[in-house]
mmCIF file as gemmi writes it, N, C-alpha and C atoms, coordinates in Angstrom:
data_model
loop_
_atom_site.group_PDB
_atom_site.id
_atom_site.type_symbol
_atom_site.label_atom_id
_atom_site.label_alt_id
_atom_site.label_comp_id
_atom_site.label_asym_id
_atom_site.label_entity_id
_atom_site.label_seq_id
_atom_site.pdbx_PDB_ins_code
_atom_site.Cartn_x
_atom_site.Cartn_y
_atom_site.Cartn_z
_atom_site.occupancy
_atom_site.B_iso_or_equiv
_atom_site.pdbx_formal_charge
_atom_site.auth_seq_id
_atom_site.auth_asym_id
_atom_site.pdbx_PDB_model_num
ATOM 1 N N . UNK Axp A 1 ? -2.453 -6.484 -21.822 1 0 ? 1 A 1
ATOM 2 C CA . UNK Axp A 1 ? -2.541 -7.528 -22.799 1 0 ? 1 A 1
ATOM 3 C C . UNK Axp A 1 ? -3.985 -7.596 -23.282 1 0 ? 1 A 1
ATOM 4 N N . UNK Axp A 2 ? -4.101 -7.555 -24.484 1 0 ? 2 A 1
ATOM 5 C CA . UNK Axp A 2 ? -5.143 -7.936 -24.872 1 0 ? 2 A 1
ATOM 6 C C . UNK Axp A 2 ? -5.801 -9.396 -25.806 1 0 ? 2 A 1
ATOM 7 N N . UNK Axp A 3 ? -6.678 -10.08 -25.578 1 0 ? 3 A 1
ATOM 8 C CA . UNK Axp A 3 ? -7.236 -11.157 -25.998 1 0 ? 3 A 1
ATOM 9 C C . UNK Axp A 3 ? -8.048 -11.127 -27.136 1 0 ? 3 A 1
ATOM 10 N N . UNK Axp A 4 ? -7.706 -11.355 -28.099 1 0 ? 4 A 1
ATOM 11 C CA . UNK Axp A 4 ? -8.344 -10.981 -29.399 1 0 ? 4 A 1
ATOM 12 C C . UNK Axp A 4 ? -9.023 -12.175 -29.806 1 0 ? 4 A 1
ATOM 13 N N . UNK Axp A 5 ? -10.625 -12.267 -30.047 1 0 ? 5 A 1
ATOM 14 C CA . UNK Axp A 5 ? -11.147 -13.139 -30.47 1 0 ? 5 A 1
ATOM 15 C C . UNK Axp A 5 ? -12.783 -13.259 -29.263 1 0 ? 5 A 1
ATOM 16 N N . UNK Axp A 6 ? -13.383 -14.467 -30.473 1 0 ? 6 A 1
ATOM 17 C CA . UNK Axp A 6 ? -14.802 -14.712 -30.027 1 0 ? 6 A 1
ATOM 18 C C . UNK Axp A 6 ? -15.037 -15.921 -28.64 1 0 ? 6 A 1
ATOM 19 N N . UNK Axp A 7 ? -15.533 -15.453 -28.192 1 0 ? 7 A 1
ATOM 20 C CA . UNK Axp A 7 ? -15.25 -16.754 -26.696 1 0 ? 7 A 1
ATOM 21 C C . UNK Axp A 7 ? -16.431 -17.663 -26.918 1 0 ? 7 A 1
ATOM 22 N N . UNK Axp A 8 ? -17.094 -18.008 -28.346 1 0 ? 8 A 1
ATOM 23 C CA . UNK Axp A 8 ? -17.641 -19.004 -28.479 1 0 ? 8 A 1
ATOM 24 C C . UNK Axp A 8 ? -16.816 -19.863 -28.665 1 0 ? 8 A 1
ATOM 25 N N . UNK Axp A 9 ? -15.678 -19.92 -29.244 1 0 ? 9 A 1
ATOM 26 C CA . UNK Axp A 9 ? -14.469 -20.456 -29.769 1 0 ? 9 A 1
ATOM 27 C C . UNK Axp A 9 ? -13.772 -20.841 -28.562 1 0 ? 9 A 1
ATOM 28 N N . UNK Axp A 10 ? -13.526 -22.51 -28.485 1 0 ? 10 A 1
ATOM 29 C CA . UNK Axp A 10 ? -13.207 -23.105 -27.544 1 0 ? 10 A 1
ATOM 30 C C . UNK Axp A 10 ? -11.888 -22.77 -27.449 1 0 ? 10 A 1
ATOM 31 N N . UNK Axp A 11 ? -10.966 -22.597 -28.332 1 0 ? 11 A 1
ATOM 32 C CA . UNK Axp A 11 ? -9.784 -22.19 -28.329 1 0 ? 11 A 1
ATOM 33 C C . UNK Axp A 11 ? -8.928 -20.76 -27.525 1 0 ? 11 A 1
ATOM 34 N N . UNK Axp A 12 ? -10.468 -20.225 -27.952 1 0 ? 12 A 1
ATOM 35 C CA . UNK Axp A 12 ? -10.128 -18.445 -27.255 1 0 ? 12 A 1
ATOM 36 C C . UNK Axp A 12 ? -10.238 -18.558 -25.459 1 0 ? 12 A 1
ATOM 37 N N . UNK Axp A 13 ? -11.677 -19.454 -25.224 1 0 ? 13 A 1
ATOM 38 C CA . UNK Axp A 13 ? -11.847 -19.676 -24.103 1 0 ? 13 A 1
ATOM 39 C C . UNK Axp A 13 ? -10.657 -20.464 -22.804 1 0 ? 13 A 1
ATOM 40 N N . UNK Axp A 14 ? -10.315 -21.522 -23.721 1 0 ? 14 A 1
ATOM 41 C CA . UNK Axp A 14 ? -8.73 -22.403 -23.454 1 0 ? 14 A 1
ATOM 42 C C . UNK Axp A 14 ? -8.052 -20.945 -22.664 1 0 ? 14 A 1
ATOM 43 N N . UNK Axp A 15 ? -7.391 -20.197 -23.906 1 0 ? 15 A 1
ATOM 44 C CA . UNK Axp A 15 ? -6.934 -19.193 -23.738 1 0 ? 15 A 1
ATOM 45 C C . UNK Axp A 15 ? -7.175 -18.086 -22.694 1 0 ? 15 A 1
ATOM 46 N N . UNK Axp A 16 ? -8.228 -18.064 -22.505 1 0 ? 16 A 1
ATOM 47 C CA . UNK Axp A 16 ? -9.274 -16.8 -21.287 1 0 ? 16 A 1
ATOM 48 C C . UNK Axp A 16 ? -8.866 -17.361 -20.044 1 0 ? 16 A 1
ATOM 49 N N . UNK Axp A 17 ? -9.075 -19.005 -19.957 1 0 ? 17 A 1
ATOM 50 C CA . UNK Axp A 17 ? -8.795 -18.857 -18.909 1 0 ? 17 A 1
ATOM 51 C C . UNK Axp A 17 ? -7.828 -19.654 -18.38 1 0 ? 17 A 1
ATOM 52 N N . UNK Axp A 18 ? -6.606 -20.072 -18.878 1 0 ? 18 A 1
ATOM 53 C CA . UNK Axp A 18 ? -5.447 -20.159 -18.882 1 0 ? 18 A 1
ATOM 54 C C . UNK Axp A 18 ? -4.422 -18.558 -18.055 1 0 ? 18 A 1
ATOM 55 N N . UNK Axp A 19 ? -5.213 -17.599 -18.979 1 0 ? 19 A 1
ATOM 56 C CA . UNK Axp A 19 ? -4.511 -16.508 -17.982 1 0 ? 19 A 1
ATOM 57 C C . UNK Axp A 19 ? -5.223 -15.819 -16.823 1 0 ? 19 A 1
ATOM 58 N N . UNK Axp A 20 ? -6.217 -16.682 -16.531 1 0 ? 20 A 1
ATOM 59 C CA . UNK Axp A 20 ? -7.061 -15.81 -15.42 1 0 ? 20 A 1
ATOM 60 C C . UNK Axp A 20 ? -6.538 -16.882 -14.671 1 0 ? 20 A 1
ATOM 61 N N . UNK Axp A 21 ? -5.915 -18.549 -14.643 1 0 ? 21 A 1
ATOM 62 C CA . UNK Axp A 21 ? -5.655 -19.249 -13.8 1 0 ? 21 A 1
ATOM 63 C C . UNK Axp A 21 ? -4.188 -18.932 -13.121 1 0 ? 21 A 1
ATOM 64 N N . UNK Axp A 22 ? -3.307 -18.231 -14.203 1 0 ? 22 A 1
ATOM 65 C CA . UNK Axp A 22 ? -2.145 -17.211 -13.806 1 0 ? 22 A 1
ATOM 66 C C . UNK Axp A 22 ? -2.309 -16.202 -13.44 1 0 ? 22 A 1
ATOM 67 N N . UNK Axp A 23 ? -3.477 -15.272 -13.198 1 0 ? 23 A 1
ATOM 68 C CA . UNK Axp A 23 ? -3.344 -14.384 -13.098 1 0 ? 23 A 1
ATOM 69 C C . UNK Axp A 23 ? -2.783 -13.049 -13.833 1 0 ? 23 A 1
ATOM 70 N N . UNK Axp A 24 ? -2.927 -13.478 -14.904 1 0 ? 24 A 1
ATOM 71 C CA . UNK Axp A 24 ? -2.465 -12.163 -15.927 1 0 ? 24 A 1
ATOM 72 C C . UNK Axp A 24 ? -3.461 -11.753 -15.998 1 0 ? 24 A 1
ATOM 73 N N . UNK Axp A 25 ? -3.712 -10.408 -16.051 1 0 ? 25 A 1
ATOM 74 C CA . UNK Axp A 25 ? -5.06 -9.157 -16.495 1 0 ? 25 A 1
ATOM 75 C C . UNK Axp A 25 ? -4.372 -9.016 -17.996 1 0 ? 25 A 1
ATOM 76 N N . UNK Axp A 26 ? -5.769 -9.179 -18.596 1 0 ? 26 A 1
ATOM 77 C CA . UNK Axp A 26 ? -5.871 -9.213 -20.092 1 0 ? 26 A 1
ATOM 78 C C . UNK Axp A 26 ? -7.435 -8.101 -20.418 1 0 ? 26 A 1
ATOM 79 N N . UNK Axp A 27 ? -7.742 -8.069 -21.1 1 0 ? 27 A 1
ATOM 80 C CA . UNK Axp A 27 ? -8.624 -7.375 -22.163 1 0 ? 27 A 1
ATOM 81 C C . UNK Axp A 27 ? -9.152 -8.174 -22.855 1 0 ? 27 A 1
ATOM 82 N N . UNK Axp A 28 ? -10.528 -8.567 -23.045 1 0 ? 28 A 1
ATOM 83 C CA . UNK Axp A 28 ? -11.144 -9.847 -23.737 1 0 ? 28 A 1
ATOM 84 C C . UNK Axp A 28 ? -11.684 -8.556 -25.414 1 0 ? 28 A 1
ATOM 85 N N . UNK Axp A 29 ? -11.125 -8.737 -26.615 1 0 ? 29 A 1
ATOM 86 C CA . UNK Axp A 29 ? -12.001 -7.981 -27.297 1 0 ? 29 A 1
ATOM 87 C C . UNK Axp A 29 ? -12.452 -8.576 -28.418 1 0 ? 29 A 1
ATOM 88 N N . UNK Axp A 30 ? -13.988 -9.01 -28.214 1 0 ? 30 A 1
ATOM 89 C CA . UNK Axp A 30 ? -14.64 -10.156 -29.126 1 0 ? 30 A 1
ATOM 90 C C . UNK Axp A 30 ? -14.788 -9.496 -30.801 1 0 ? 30 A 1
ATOM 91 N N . UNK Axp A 31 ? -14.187 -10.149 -31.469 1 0 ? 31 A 1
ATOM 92 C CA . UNK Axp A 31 ? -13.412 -9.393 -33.014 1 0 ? 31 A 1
ATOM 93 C C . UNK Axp A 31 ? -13.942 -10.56 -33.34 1 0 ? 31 A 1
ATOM 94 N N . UNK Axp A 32 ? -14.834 -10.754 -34.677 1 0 ? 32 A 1
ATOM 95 C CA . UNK Axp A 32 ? -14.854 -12.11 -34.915 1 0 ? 32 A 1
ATOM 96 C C . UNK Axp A 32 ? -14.302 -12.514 -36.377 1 0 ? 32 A 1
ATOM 97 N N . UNK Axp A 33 ? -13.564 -13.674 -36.622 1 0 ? 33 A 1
ATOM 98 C CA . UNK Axp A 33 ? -12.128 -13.836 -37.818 1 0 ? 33 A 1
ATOM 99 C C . UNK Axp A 33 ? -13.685 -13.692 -39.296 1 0 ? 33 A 1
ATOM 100 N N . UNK Axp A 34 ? -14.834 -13.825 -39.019 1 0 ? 34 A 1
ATOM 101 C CA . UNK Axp A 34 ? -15.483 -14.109 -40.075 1 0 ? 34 A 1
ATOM 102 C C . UNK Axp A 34 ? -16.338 -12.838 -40.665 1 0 ? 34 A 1
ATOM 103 N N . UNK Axp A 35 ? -16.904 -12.236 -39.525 1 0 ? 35 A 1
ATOM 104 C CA . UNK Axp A 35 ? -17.535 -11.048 -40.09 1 0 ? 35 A 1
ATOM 105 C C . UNK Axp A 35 ? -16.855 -9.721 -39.828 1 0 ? 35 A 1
ATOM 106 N N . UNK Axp A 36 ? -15.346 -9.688 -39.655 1 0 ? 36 A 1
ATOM 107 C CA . UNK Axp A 36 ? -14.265 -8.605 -39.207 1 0 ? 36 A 1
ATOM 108 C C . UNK Axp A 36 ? -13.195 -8.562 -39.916 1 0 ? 36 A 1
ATOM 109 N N . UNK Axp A 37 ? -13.223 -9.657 -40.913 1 0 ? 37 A 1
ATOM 110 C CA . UNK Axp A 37 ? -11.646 -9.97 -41.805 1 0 ? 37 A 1
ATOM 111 C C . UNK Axp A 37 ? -11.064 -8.855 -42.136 1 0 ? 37 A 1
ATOM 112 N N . UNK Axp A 38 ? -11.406 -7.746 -42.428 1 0 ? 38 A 1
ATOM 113 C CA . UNK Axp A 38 ? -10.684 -6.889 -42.637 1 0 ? 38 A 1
ATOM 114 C C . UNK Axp A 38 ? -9.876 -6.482 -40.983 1 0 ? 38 A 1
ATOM 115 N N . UNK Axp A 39 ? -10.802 -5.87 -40.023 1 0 ? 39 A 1
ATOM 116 C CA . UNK Axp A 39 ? -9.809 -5.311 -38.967 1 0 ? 39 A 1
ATOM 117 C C . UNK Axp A 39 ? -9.07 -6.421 -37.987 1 0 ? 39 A 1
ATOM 118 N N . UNK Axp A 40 ? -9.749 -7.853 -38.253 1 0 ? 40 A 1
ATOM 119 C CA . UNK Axp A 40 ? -8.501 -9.041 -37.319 1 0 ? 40 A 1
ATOM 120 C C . UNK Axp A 40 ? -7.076 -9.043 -38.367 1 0 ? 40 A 1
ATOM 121 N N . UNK Axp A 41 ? -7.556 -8.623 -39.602 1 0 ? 41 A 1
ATOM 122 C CA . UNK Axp A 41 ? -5.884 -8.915 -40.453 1 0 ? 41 A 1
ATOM 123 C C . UNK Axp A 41 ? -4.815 -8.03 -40.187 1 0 ? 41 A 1
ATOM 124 N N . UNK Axp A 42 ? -5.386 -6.672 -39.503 1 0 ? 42 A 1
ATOM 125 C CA . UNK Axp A 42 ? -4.715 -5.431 -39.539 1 0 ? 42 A 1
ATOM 126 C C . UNK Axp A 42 ? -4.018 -5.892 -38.067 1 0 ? 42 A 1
ATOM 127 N N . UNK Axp A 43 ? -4.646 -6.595 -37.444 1 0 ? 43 A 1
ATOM 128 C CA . UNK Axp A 43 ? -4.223 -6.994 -36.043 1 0 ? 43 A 1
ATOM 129 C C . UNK Axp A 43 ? -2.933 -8.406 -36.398 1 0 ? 43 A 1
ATOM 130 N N . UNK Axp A 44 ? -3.699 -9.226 -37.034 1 0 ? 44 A 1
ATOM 131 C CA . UNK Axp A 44 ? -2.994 -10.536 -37.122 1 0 ? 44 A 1
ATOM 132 C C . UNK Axp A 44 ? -2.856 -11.096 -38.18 1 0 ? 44 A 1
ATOM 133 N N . UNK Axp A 45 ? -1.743 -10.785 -39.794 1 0 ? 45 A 1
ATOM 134 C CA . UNK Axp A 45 ? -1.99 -11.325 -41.067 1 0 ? 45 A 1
ATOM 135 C C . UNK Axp A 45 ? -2.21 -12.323 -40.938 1 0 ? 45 A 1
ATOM 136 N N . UNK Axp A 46 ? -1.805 -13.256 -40.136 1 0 ? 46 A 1
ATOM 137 C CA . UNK Axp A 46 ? -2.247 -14.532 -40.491 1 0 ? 46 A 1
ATOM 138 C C . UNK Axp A 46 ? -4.153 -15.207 -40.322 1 0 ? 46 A 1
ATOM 139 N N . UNK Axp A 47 ? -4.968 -14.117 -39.559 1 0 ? 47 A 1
ATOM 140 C CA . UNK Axp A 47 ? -5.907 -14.175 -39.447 1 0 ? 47 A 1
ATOM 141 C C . UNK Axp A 47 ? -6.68 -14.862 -38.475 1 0 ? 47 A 1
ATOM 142 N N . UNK Axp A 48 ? -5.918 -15.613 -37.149 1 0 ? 48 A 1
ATOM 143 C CA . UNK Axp A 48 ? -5.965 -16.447 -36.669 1 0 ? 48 A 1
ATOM 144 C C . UNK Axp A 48 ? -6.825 -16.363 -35.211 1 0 ? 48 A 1
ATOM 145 N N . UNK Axp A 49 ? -7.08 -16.506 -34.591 1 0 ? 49 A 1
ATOM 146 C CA . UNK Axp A 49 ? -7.971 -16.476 -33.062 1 0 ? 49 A 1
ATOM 147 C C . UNK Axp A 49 ? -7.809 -17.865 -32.364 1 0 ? 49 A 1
ATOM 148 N N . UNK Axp A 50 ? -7.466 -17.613 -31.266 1 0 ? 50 A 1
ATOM 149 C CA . UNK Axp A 50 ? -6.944 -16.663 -30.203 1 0 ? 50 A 1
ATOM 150 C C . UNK Axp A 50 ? -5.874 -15.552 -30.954 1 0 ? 50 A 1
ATOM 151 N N . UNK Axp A 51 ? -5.983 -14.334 -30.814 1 0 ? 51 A 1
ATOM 152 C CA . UNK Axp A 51 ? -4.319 -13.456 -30.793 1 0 ? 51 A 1
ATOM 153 C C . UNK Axp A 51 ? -4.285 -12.829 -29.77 1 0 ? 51 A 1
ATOM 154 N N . UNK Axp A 52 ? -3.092 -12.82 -29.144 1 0 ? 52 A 1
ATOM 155 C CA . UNK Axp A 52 ? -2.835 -12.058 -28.058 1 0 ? 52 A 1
ATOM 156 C C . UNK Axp A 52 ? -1.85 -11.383 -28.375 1 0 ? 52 A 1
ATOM 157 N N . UNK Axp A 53 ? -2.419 -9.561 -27.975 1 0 ? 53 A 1
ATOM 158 C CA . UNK Axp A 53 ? -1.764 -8.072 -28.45 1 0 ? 53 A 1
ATOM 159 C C . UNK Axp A 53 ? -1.249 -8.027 -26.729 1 0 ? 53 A 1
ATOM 160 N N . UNK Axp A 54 ? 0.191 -7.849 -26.896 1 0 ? 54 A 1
ATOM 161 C CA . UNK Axp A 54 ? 0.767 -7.433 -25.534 1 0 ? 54 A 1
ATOM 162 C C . UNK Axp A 54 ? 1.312 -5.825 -25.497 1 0 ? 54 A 1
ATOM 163 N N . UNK Axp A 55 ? 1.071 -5.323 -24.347 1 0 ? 55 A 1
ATOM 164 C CA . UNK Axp A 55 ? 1.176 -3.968 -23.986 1 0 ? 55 A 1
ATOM 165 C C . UNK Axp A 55 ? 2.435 -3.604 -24.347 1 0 ? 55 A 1
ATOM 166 N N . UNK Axp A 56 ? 3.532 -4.238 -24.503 1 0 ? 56 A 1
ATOM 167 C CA . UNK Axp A 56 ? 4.679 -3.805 -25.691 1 0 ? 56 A 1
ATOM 168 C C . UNK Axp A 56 ? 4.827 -4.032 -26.784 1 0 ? 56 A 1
ATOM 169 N N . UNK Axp A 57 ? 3.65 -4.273 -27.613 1 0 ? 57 A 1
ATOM 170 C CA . UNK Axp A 57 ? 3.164 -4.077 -29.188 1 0 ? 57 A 1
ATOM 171 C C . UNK Axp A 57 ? 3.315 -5.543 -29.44 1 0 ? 57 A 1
């Protein structure tokens, strides 16, 4: 699984460690929605952060 987004972003962080308190192994990959718009859209049209990419697409 991977964690898409900036962990200045309280939201992403929520997110970070929500699955480290479950124990899911994730992939943190800091993409940021403002200076990346092109490759977070290719990931997520809606453009959004937190996204989480799971190992079955």
């Amino acid at each position: 699984m991977k964690l898409i987004g900036m962990m200045d972003s309280p939201y992403v962080r929520r997110v970070a460690i929500s699955l480290e308190l479950y124990g899911v192994e994730f992939a943190s990959h800091p993409l940021s929605v403002f200076s990346s718009f092109e490759a977070f859209s290719r990931i997520n049209p809606a453009v959004k952060a937190p996204t989480l990419v799971l190992d079955n697409g």
